[in-house]
N, C-alpha and C positions, 0 to 999 in steps of 0.2 A: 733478370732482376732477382736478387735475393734479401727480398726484408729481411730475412733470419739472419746475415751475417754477422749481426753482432751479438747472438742470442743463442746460437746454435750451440757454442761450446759450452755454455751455462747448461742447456737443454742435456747435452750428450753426456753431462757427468752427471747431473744426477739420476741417468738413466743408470748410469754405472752405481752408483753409489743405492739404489734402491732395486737395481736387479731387473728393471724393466727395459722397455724398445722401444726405440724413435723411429717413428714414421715421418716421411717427408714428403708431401704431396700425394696422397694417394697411388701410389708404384703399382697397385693392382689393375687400376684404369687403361683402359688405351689413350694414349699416347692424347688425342686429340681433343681428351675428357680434363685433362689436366690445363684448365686455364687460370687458377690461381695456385697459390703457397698456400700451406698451414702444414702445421707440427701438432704430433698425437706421439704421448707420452701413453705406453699399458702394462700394464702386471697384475698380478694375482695375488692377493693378500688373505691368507683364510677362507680360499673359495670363495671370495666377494672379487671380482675383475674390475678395477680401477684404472680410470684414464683423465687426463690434462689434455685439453685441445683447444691448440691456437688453430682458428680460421679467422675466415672473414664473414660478413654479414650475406646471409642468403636471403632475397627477396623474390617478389613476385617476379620482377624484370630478371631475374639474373643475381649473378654474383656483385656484391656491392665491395671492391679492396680500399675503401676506403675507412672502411667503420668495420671493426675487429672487435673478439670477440676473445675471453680465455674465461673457458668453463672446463669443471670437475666434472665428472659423471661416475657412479658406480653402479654393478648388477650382478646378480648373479648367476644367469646360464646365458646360452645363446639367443635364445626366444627376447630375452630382456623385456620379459612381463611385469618385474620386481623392480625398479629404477630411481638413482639417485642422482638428481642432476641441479647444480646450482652456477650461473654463470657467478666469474668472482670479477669480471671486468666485461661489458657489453655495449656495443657498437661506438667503441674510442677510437682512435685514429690510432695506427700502430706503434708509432712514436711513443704512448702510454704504454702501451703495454710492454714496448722494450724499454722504458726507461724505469719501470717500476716489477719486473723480472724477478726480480731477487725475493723482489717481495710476497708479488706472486704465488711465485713458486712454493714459498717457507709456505703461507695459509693454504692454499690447494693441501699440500703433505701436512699438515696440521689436522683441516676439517677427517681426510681420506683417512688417515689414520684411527680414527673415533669412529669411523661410520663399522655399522654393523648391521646385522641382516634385518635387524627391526626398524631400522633406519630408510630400511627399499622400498618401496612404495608400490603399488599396480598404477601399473601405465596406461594412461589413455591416449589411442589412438585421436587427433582430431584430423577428422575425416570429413 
């Protein structure tokens, strides 16, 4: 199954076109971890590390692939104590979010580009 086939080429140029990397299912996992799709767009802009991620809906039960999700996020070190995170589309059926992509994408690189370190917020764990 690949929901991304109609979206991935869109995905990979402005990967090109902004100098960042496309991740496609988490490729770090084993093998047996990978039960859904999503795409994570990341690069570095002024030492603030910005990303675009299309998943799906994580719930109590599990992975929900019917209610999708395309959220911003920026930070800036690894600890990601300082955090910026705004979903711009949240639990719609994929169908939205590939069919409004373009759109997506422009506001995602619109907000990212404005954000700045004052912008990052301390993160709360809820725990």
């Amino acid at each position: 199954m690949n929901d991304f086939k109609k979206i991935d080429s869109k995905l990979e140029s402005l990967c090109q076109n902004i100098g960042a990397k496309l991740t496609k299912d988490r490729p770090h996992l084993p093998e047996s971890f990978r039960t859904f799709e999503e795409r994570r767009i990341d690069w570095i802009d002024h030492d603030i590390r910005k990303a675009i991620i299309i998943a799906p809906t994580f719930e109590h039960n599990g992975v929900n692939s019917s209610l999708w999700n395309f959220t911003i996020v920026a930070w800036q070190d690894f600890t990601r104590k300082k955090t910026y995170v705004m979903p711009l589309s949240a639990k719609k059926p994929f169908s939205e979010i590939e069919n409004n992509i373009d759109l997506l994408l422009k506001q995602a690189l619109d907000v990212l580009s404005k954000i700045k370190e004052t912008d990052l917020k301390k993160f709360k764990n809820k725990q």
